[in-house]
C-alpha positions as CSV (number, residue, x, y, z in Angstrom):
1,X,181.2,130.9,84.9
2,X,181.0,128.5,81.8
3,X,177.9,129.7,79.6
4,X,176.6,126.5,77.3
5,X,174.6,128.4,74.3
6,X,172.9,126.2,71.6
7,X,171.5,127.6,68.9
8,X,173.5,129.8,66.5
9,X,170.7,131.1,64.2
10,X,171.0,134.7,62.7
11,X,170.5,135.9,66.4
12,X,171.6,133.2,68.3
13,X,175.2,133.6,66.9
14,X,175.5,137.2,67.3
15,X,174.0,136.6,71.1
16,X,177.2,134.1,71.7
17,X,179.7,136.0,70.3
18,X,178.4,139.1,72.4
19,X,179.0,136.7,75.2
20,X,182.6,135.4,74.3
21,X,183.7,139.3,73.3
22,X,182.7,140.7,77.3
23,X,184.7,137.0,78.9
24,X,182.5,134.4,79.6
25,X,183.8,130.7,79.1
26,X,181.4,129.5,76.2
27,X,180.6,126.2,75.5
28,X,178.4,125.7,71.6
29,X,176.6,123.7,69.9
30,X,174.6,124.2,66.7
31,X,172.8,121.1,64.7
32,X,174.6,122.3,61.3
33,X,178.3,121.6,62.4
34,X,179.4,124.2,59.8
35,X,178.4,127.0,61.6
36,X,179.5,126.0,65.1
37,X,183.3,126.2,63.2
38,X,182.7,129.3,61.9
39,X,181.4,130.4,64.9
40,X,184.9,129.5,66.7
41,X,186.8,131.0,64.0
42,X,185.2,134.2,64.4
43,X,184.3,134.3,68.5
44,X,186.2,131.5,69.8
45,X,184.7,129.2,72.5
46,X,184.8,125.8,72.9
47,X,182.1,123.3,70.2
48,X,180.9,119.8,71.4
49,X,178.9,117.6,69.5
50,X,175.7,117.7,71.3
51,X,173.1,119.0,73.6
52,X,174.1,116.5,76.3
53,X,177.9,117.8,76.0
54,X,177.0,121.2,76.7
55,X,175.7,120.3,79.8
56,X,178.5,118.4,81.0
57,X,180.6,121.4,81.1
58,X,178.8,124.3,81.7
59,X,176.9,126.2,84.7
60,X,174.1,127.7,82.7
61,X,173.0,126.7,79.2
62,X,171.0,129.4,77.1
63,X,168.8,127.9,74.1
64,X,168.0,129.7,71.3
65,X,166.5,127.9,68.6
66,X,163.6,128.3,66.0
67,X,160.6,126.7,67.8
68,X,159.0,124.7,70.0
69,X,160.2,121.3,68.4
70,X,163.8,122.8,68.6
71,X,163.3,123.3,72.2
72,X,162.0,120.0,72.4
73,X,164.6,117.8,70.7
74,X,167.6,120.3,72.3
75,X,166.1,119.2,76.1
76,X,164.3,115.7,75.9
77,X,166.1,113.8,72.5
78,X,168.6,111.5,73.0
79,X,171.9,112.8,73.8
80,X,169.6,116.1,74.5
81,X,170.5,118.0,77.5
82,X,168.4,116.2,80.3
83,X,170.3,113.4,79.1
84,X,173.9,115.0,80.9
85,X,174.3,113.3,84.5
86,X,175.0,117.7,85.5
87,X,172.9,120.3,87.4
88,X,173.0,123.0,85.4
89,X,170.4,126.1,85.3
90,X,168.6,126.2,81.6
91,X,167.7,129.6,80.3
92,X,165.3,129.4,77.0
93,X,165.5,132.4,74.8
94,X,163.5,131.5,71.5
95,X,159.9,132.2,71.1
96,X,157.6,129.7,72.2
97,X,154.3,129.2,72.6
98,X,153.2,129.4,76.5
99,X,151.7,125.8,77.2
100,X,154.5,124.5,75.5
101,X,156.8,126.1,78.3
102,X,155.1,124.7,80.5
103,X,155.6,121.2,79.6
104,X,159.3,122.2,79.1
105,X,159.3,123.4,82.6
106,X,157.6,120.2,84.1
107,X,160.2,118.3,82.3
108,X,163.0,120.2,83.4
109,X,162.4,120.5,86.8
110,X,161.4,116.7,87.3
111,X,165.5,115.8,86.2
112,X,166.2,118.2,89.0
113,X,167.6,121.6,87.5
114,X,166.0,125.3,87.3
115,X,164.1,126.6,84.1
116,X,164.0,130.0,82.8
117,X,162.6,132.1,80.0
118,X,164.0,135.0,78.5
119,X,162.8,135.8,75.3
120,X,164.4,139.1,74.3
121,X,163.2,141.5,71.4
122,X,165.7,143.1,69.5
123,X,167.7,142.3,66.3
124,X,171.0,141.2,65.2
125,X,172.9,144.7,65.6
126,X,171.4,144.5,69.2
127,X,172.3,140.8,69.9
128,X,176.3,141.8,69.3
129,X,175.7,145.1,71.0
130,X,174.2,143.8,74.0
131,X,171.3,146.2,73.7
132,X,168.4,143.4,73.6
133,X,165.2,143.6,75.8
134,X,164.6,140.5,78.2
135,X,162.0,139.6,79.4
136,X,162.3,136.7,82.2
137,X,160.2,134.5,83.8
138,X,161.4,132.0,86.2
139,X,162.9,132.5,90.0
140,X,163.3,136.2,90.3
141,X,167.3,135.9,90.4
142,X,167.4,134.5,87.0
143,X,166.9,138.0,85.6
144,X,170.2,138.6,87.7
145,X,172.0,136.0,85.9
146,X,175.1,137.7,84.7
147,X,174.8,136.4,80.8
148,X,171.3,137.8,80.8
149,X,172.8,141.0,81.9
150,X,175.6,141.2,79.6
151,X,173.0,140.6,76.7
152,X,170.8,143.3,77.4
153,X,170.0,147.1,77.9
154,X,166.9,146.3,80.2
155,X,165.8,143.0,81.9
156,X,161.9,142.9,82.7
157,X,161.3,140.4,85.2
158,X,158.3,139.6,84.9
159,X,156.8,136.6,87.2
160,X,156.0,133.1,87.1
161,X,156.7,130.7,83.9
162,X,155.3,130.8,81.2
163,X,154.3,134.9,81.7
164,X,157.5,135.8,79.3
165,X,156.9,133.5,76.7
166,X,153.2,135.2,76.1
167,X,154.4,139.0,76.8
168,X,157.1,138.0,74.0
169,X,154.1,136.6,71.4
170,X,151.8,139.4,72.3
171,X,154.6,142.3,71.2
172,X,155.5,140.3,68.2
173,X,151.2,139.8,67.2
174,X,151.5,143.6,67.9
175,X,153.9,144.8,65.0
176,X,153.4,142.1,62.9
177,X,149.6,142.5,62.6
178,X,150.1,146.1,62.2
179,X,152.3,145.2,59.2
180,X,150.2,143.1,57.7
181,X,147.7,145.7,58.1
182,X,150.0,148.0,56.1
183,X,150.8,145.4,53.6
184,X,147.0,145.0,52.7
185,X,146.3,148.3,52.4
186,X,149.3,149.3,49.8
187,X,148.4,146.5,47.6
188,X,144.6,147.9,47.7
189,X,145.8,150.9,46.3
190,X,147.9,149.0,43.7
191,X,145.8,146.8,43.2
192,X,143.6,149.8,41.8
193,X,146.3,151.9,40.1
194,X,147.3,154.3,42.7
195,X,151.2,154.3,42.9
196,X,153.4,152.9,45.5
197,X,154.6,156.4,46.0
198,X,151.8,157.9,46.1
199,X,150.0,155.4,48.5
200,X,152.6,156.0,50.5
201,X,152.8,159.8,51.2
202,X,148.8,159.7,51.6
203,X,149.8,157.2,54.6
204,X,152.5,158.9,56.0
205,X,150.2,161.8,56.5
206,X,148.7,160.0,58.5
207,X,148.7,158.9,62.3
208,X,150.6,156.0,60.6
209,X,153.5,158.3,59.6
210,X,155.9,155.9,62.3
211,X,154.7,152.4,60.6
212,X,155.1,154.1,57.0
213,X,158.8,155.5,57.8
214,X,160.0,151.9,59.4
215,X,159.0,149.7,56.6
216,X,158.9,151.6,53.2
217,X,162.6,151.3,52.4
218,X,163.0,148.1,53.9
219,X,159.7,146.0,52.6
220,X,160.4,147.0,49.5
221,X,163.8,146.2,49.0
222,X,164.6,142.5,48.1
223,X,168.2,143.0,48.9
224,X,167.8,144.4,52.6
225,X,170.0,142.3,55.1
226,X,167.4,139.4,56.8
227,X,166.7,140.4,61.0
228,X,164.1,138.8,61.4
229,X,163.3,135.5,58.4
230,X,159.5,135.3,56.8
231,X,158.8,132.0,58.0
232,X,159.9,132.7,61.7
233,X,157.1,135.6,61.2
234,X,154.7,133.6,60.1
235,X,155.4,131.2,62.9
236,X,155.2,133.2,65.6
237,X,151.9,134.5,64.3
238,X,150.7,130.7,64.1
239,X,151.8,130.9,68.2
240,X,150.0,133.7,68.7
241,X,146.9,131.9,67.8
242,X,147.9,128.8,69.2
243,X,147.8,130.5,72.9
244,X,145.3,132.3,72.0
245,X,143.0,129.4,71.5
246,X,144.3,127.4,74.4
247,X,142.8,130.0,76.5
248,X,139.5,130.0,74.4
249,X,139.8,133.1,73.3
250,X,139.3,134.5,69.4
251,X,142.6,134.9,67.3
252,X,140.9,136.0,64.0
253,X,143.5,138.7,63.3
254,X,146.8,136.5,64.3
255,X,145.3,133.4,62.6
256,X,144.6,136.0,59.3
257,X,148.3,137.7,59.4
258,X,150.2,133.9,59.5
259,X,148.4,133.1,56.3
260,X,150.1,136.0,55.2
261,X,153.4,135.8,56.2
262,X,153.1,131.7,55.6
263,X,152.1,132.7,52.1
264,X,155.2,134.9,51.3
265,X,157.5,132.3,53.0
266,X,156.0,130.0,50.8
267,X,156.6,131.1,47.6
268,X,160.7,132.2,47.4
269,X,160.9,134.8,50.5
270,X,161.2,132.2,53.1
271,X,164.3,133.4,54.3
272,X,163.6,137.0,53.6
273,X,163.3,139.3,56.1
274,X,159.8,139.8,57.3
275,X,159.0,143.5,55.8
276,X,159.8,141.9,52.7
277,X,155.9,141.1,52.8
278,X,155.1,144.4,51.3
279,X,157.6,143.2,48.2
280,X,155.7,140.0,47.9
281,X,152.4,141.5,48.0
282,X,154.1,144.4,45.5
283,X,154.8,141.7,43.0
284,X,151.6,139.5,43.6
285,X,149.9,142.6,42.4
286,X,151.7,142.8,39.1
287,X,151.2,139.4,38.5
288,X,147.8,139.9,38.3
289,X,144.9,142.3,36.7
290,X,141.8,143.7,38.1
């Protein structure tokens, strides 16, 4: 089986290498050209110099880029993959918004071939290990695909197009809110005086002991290895809106968190990772007096 995989982000190139280390035949492609040599250095596989190449040669192409306009420009841009005279089955693992699946689909299916999601949740460390959750949306043997299986610990399937893409955006509005949640409520206390410690023990003695634990050493460290970048964060978070308010329903707390996260990836921690918005907030607090 020849595996096309485009996209070779912080997760994306830890996802291919997982697949090149357990045998499959892998075909990349990444738009900076310096990190699809790298990547065959370190994982082996075989580079091309396009979307539409991929597809030429392989039986199953997984995307995993940043966004919806990634998406869009790997499948429908010249040279993109619906450009490749091959039947091949698409698999789209980046986080998307819903309705923009949809349209993905639509297009997909029209040039003849089968469209899948499988978002997955999980972090770098996972991505090598295999240990990622996937969630998949599509024909229900797509969650048998074998490159989704060697990916991950547990497949979900989970229906029809474009369910995946929203269970994926509802987890992430999940942990992120709560976050942001936390976030606010430290720089309250600093904001007043109270110590970072000490704010900190009063929470954790609290029913948010678990929330407290995960993020304390991490936010607050600027040095802490990037999982999961600010500005993809605050993205997702603008997604969560976006579907929310395609359905006509309220996103007041999604809409809230992105101009938090968009405001930390906006001034130096773009590239951070996320829980770095308790460090932003941190020092936005001692720029400033009451």
């Amino acid at each position: 089986m020849r595996v096309g995989f485009i996209g070779l982000g912080l997760m994306g190139y830890n996802m291919a290498c997982r697949l090149s280390e357990v045998g499959f035949k892998l075909i990349v492609y990444n738009r900076t050209r310096s990190k699809v040599t790298k990547f065959v250095d370190e994982c082996g596989g075989e580079a091309v110099n396009s979307p539409m190449e991929v597809g030429e040669t392989s039986d199953v192409v997984h995307i995993m880029v940043a966004d919806n306009e990634a998406v869009g420009s790997v499948l429908l841009k010249p040279k993109g993959l619906l450009s490749s005279g091959k039947k091949f089955r698409i698999v789209v693992q980046s986080t998307i918004t819903p309705q923009f699946s949809l349209v993905m689909k639509s297009s997909v299916e029209a040039s003849g071939r089968s469209y899948a999601e499988a978002p997955v949740l999980g972090s770098v460390s996972e991505s090598r290990e295999g240990k990622l959750l996937t969630y998949v949306a599509g024909d229900k043997e797509d969650a048998e695909l074998p490159s989704i299986k060697a990916l991950s610990k547990k497949i979900y399937y989970v229906g029809e197009v474009p369910k995946a893409s929203a269970i994926k955006l509802a987890i992430n509005n999940v942990f992120l809110t709560s976050l942001a949640g936390l976030t606010e409520s430290v720089a309250l206390a600093l904001g007043w005086g109270v110590s970072k410690e000490n704010i900190l023990s009063y929470l954790r003695d609290t029913w948010l002991k678990t929330l407290v634990e995960r993020y304390e050493g991490r936010g607050f460290n600027g040095e802490f290895p990037t999982r999961f970048p600010m500005r993809l964060a605050a993205k997702d978070l603008s997604y969560v809106s976006s579907a929310l308010s395609k359905v006509r329903l309220p996103a007041a707390l999604a809409s809230s968190a992105a101009d938090l996260f968009s405001q930390a990836a906006n001034s130096g921690f773009s590239n951070n990772d996320y829980s770095n918005i308790l460090l932003f907030f941190k020092e936005l607090v001692a720029s400033r007096k009451v």
